[in-house]
PQR file with spaces between the fields and no chain letter, atoms N, CA, C, O and H, PARSE charges and radii, in Angstrom:
ATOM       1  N    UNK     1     -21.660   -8.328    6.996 -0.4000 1.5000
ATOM       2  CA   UNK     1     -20.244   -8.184    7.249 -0.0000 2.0000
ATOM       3  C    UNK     1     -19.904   -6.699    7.270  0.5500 1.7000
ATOM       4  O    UNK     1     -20.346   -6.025    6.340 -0.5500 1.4000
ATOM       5  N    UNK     2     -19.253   -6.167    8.113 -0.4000 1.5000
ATOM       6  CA   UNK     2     -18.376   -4.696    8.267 -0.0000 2.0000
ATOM       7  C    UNK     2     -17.584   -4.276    7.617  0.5500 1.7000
ATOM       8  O    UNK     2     -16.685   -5.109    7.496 -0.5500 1.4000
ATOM       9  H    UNK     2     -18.894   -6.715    8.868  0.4000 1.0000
ATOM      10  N    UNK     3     -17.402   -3.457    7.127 -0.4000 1.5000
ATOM      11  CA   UNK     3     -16.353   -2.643    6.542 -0.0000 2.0000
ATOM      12  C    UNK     3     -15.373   -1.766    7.298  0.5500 1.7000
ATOM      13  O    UNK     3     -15.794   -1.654    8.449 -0.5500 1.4000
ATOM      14  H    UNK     3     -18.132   -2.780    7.225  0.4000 1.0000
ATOM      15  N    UNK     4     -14.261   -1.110    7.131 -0.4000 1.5000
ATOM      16  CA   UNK     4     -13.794   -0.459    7.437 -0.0000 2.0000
ATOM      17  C    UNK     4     -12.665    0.151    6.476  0.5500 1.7000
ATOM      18  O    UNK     4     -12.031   -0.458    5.614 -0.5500 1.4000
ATOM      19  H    UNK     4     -13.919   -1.202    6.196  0.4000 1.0000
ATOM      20  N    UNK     5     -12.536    1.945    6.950 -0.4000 1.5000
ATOM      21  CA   UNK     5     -11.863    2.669    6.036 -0.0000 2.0000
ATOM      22  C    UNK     5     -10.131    3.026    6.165  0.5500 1.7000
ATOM      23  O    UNK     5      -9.933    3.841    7.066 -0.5500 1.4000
ATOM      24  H    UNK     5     -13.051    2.440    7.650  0.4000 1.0000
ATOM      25  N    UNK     6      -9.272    2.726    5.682 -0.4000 1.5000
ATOM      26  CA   UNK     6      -8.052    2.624    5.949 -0.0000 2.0000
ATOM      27  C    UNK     6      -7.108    3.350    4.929  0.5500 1.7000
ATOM      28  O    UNK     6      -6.672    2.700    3.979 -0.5500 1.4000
ATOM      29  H    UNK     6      -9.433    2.064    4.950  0.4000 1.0000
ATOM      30  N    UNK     7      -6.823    4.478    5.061 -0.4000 1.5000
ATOM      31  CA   UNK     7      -6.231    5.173    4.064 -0.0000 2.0000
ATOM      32  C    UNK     7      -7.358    6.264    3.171  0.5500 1.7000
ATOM      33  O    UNK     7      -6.746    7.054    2.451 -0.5500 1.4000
ATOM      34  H    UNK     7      -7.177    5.006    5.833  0.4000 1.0000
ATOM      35  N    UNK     8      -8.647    6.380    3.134 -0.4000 1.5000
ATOM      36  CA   UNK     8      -9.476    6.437    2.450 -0.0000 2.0000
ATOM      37  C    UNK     8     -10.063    5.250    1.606  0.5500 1.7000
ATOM      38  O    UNK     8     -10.849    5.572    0.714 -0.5500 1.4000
ATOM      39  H    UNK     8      -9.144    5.738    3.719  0.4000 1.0000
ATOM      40  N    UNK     9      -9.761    3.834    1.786 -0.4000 1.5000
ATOM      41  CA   UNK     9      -9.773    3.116    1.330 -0.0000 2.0000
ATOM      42  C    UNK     9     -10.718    1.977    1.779  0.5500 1.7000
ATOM      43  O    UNK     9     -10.149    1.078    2.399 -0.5500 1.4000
ATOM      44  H    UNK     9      -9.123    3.573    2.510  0.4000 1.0000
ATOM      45  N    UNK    10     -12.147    1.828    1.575 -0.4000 1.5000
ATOM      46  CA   UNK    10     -12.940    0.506    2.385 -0.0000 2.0000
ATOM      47  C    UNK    10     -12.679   -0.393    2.069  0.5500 1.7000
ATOM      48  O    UNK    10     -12.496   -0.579    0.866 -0.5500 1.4000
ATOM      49  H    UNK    10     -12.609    2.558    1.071  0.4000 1.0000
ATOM      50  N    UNK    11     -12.505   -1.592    3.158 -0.4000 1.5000
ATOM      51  CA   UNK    11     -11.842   -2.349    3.061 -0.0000 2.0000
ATOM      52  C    UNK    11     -12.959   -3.595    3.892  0.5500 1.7000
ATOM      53  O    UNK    11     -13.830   -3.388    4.736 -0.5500 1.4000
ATOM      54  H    UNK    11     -12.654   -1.441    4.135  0.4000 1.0000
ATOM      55  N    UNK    12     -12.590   -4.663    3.372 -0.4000 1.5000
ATOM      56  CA   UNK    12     -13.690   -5.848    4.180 -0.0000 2.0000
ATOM      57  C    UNK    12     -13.022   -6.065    5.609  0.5500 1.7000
ATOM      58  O    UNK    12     -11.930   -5.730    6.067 -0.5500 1.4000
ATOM      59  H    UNK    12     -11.882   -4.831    2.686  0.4000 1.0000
ATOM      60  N    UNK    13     -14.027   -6.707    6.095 -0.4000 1.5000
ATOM      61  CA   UNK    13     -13.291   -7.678    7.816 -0.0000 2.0000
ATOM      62  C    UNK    13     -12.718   -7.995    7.303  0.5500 1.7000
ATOM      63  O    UNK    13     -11.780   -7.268    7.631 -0.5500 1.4000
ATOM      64  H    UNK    13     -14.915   -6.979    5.723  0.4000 1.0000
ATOM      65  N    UNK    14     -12.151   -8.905    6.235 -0.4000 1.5000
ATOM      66  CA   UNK    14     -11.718  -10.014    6.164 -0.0000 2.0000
ATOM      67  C    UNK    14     -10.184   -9.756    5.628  0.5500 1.7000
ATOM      68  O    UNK    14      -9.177  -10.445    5.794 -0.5500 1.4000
ATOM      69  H    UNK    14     -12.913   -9.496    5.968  0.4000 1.0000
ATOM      70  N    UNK    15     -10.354   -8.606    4.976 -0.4000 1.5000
ATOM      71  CA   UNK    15      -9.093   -7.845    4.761 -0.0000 2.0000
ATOM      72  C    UNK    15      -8.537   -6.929    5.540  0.5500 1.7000
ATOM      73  O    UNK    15      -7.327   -6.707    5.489 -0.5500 1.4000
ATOM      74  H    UNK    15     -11.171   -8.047    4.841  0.4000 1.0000
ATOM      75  N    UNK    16      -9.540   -6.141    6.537 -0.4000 1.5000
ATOM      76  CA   UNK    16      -8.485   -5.334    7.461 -0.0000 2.0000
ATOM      77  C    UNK    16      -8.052   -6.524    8.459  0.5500 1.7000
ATOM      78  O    UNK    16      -6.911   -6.398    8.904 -0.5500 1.4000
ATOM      79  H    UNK    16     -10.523   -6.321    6.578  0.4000 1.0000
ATOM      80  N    UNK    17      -8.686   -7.520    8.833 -0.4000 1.5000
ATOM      81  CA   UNK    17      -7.705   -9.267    9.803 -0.0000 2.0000
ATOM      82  C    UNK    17      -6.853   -9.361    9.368  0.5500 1.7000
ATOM      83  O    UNK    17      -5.823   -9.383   10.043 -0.5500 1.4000
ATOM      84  H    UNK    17      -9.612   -7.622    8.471  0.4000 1.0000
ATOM      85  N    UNK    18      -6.829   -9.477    7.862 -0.4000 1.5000
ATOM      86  CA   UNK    18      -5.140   -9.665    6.876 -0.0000 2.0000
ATOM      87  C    UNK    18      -3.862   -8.695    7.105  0.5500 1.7000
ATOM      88  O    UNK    18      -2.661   -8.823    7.344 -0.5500 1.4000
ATOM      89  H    UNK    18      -7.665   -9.459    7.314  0.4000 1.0000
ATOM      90  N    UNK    19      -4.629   -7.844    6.935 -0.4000 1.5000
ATOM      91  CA   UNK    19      -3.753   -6.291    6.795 -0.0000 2.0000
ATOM      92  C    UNK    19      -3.101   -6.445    8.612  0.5500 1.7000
ATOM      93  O    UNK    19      -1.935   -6.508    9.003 -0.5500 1.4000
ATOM      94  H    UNK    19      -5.604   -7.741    6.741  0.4000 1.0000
ATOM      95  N    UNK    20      -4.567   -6.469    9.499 -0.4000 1.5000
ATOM      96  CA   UNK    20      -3.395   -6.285   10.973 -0.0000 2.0000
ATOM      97  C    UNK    20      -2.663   -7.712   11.375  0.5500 1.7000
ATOM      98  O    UNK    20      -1.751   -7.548   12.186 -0.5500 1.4000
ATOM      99  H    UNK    20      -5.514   -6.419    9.182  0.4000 1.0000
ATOM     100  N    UNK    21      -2.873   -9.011   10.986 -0.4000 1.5000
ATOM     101  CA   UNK    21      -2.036   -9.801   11.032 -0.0000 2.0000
ATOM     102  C    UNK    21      -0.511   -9.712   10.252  0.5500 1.7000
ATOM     103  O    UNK    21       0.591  -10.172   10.553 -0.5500 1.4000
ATOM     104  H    UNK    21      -3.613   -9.144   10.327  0.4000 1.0000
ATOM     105  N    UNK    22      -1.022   -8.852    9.049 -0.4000 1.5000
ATOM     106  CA   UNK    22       0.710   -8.962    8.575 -0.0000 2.0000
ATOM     107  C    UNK    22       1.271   -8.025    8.899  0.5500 1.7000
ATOM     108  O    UNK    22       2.453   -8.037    8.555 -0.5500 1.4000
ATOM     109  H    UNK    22      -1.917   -8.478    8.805  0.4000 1.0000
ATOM     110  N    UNK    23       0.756   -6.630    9.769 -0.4000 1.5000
ATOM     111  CA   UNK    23       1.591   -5.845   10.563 -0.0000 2.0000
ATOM     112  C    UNK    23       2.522   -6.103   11.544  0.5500 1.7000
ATOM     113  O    UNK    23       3.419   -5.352   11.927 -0.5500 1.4000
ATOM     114  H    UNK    23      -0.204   -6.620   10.049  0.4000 1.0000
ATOM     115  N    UNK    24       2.162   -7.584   12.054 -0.4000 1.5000
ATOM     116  CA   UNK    24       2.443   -7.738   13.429 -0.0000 2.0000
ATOM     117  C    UNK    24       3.547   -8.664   13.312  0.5500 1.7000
ATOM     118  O    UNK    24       4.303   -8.927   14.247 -0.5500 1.4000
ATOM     119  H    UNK    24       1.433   -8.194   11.742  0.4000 1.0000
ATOM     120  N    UNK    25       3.662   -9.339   11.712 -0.4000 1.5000
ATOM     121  CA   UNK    25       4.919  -10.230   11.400 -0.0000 2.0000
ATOM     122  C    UNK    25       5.967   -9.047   11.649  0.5500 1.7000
ATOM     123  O    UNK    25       5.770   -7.863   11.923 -0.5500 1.4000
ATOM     124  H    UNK    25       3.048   -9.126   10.953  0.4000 1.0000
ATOM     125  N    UNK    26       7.086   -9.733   11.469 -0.4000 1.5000
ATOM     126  CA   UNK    26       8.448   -9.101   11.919 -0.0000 2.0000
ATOM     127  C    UNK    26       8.850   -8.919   10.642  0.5500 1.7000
ATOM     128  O    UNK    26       8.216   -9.667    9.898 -0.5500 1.4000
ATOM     129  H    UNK    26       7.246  -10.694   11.247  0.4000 1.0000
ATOM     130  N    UNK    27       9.748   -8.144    9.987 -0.4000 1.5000
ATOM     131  CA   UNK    27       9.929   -7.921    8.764 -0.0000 2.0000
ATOM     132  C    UNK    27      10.319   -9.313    8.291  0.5500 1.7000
ATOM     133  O    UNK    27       9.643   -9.912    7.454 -0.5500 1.4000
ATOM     134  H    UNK    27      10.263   -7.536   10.591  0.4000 1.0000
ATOM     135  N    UNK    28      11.511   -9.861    8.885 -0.4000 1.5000
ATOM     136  CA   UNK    28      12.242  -10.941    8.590 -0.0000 2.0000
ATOM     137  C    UNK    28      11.271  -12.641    8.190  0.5500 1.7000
ATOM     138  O    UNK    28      11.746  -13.546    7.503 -0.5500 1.4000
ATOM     139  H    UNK    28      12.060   -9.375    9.565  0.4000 1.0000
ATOM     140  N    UNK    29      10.164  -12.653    8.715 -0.4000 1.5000
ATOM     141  CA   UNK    29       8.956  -13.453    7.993 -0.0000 2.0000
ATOM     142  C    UNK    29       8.428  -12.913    7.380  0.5500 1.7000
ATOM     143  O    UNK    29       7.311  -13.292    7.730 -0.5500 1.4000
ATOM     144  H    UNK    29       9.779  -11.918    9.274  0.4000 1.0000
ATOM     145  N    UNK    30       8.176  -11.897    6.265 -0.4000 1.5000
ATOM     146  CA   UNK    30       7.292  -11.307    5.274 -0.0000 2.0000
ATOM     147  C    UNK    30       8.427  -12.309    4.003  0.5500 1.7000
ATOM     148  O    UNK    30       9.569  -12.701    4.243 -0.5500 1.4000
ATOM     149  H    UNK    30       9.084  -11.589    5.981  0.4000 1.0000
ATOM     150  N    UNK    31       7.782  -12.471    2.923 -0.4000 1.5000
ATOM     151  CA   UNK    31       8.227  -13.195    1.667 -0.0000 2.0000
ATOM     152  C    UNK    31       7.933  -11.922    0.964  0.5500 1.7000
ATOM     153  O    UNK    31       6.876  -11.310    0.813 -0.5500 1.4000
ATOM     154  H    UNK    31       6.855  -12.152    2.727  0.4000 1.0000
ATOM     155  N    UNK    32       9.230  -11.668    0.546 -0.4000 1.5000
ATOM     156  CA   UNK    32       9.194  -10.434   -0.614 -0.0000 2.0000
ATOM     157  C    UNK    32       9.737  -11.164   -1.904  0.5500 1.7000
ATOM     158  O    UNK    32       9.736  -10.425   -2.888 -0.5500 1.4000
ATOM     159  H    UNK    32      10.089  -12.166    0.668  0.4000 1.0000
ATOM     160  N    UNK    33      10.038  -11.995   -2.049 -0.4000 1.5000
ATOM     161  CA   UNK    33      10.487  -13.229   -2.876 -0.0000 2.0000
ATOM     162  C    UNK    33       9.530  -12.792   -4.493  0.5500 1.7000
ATOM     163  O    UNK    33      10.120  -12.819   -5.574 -0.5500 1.4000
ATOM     164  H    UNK    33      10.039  -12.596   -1.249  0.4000 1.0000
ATOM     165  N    UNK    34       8.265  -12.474   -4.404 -0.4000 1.5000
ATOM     166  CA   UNK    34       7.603  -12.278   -5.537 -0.0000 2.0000
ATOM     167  C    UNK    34       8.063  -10.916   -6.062  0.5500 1.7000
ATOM     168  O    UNK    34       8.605  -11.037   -7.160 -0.5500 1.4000
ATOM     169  H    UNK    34       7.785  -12.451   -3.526  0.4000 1.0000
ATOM     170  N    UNK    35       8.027  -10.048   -5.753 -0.4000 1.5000
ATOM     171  CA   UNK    35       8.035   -8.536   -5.986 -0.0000 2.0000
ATOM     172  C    UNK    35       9.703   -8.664   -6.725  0.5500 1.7000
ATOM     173  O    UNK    35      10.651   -9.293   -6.255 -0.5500 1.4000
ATOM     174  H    UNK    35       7.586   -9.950   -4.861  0.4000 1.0000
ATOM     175  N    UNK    36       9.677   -8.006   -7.764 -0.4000 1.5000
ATOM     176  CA   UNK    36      10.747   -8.078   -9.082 -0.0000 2.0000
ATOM     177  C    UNK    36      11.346   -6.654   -8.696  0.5500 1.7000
ATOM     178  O    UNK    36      10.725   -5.619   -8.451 -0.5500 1.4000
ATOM     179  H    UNK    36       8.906   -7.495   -8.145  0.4000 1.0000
ATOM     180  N    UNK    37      13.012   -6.924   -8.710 -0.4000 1.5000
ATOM     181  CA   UNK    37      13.718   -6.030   -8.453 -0.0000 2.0000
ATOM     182  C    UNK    37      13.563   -4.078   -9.081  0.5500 1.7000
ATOM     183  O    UNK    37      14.055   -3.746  -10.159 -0.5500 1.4000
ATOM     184  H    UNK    37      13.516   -7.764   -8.909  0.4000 1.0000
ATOM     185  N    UNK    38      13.186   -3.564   -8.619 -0.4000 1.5000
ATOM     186  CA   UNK    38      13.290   -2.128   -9.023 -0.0000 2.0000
ATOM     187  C    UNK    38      14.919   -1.420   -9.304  0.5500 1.7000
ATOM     188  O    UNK    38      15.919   -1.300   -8.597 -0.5500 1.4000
ATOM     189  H    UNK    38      12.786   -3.834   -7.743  0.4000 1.0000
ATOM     190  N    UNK    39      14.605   -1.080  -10.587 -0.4000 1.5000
ATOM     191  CA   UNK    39      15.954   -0.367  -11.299 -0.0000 2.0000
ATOM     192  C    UNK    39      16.190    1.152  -10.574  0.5500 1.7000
ATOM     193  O    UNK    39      15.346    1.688   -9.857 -0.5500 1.4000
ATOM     194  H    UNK    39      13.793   -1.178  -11.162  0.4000 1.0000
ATOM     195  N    UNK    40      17.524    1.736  -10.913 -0.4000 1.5000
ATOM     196  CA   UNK    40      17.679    3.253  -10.615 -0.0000 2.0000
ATOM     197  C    UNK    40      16.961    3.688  -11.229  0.5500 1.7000
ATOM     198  O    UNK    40      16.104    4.281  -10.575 -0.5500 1.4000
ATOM     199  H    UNK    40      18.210    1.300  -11.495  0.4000 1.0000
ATOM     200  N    UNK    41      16.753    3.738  -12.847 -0.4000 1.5000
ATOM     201  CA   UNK    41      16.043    4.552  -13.164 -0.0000 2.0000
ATOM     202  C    UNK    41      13.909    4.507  -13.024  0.5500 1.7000
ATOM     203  O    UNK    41      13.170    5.477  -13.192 -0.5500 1.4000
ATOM     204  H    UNK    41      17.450    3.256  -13.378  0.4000 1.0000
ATOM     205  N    UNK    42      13.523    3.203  -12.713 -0.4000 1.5000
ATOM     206  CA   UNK    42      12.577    3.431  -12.179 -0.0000 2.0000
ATOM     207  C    UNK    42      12.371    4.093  -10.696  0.5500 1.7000
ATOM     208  O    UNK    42      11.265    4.357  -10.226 -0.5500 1.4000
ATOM     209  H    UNK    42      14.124    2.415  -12.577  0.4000 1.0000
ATOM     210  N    UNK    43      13.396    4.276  -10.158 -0.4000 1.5000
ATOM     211  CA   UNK    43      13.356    4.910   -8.860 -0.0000 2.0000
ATOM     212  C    UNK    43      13.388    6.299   -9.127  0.5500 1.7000
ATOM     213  O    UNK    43      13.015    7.103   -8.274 -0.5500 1.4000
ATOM     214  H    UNK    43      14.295    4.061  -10.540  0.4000 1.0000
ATOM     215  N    UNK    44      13.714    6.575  -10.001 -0.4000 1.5000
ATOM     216  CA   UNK    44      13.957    8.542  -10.309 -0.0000 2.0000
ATOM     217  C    UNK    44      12.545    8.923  -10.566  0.5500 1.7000
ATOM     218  O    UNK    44      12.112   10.013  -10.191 -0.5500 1.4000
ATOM     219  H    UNK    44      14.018    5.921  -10.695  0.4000 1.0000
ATOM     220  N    UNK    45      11.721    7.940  -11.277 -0.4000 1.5000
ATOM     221  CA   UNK    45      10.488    8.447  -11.862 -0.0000 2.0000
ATOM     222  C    UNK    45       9.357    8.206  -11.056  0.5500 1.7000
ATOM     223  O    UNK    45       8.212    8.429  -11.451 -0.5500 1.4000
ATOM     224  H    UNK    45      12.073    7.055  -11.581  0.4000 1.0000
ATOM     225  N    UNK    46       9.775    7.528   -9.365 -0.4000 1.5000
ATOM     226  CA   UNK    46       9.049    7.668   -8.389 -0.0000 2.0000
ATOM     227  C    UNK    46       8.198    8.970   -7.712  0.5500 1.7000
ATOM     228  O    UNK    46       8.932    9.950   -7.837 -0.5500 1.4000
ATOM     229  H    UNK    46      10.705    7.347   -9.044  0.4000 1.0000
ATOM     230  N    UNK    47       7.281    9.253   -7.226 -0.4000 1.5000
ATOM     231  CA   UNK    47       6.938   10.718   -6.679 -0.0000 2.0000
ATOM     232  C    UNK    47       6.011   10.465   -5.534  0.5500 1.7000
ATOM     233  O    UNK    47       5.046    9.704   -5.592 -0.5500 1.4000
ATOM     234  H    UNK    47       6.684    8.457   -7.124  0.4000 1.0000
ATOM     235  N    UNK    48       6.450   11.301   -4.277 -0.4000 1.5000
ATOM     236  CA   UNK    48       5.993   11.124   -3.409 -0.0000 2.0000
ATOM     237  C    UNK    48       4.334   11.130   -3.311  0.5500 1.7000
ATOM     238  O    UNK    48       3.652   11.976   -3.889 -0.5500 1.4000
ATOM     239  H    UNK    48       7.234   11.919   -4.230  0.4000 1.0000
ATOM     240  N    UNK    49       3.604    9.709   -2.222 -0.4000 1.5000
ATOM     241  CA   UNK    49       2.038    9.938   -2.638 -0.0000 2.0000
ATOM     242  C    UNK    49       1.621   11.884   -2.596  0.5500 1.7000
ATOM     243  O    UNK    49       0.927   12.438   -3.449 -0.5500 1.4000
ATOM     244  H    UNK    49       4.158    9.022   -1.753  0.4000 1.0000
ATOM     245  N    UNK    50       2.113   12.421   -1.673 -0.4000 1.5000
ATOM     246  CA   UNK    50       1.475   13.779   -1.487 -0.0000 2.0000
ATOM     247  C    UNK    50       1.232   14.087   -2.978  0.5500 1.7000
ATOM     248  O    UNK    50       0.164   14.124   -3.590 -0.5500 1.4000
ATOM     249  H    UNK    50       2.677   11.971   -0.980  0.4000 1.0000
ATOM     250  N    UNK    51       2.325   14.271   -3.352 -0.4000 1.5000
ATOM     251  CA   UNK    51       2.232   14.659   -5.167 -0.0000 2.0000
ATOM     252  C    UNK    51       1.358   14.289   -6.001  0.5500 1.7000
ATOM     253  O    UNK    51       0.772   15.003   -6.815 -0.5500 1.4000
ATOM     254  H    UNK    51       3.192   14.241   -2.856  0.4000 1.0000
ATOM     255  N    UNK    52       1.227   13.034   -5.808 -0.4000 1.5000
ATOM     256  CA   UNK    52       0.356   12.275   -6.563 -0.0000 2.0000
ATOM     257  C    UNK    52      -1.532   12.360   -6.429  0.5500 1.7000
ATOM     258  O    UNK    52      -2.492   12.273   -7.194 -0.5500 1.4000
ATOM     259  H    UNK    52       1.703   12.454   -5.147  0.4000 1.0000
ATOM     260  N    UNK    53      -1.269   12.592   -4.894 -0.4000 1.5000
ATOM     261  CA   UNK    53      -2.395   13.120   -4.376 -0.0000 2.0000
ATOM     262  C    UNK    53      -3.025   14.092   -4.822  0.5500 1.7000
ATOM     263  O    UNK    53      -4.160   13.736   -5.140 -0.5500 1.4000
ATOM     264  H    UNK    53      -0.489   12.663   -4.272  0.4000 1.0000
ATOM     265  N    UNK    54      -2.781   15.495   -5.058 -0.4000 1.5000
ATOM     266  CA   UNK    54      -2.835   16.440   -5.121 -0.0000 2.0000
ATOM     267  C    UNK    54      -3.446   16.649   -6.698  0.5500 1.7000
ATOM     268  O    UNK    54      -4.606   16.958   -6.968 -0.5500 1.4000
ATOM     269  H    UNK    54      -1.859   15.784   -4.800  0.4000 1.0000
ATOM     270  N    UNK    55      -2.312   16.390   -7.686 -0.4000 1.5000
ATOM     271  CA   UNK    55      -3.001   15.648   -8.932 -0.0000 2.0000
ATOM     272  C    UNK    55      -4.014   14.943   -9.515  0.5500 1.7000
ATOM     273  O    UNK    55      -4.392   15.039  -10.682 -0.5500 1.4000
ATOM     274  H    UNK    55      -1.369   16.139   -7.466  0.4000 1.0000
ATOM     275  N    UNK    56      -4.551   14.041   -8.431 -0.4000 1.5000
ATOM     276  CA   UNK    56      -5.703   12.961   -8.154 -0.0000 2.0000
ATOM     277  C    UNK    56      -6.991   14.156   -8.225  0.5500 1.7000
ATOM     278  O    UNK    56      -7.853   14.257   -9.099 -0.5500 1.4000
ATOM     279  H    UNK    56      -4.244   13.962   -7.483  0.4000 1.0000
ATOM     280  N    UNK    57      -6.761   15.163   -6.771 -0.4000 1.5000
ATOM     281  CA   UNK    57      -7.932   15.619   -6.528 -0.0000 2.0000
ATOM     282  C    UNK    57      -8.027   16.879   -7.790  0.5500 1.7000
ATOM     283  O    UNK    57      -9.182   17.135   -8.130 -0.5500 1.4000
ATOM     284  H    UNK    57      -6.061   15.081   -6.062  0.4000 1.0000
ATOM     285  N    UNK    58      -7.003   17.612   -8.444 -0.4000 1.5000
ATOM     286  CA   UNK    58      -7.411   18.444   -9.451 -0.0000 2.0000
ATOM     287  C    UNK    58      -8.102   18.118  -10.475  0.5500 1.7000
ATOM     288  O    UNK    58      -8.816   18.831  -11.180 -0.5500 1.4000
ATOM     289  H    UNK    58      -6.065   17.404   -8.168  0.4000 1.0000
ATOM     290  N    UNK    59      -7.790   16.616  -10.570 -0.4000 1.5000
ATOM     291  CA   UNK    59      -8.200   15.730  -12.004 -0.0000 2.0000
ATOM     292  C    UNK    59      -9.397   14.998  -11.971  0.5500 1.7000
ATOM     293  O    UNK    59      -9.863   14.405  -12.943 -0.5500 1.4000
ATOM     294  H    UNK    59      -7.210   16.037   -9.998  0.4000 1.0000
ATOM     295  N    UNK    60      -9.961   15.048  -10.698 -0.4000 1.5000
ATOM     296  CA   UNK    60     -11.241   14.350  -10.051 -0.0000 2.0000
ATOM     297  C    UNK    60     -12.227   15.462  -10.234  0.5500 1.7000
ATOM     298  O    UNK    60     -13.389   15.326   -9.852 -0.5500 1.4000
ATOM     299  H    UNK    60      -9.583   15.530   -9.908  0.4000 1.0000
């Protein structure tokens, strides 16, 4: 079975099929129904990936 890299990230066939099938839904069929509401203040303590990135590779 194949792999492929997506983000820096390898990923199976079987999951990049997943990944481009649920690109192609329309927002309005995605079920966000699971995912639990995010507060203001967890939104302040958000940081953009670049940031996070950057941190990653000093600490690596």
């Amino acid at each position: 079975m194949s792999s492929f890299i997506i983000n820096g990230v390898e990923v199976s066939e079987e999951q990049f099929n997943r990944i481009k099938n649920i690109r192609q839904l329309p927002d309005e069929e995605i079920d966000f129904s699971d995912i639990p509401p995010t507060s203001k203040e967890e939104l302040k303590k958000f940081k953009p990936a670049r940031l996070r990135e950057k941190k990653l590779k000093i600490a690596g």
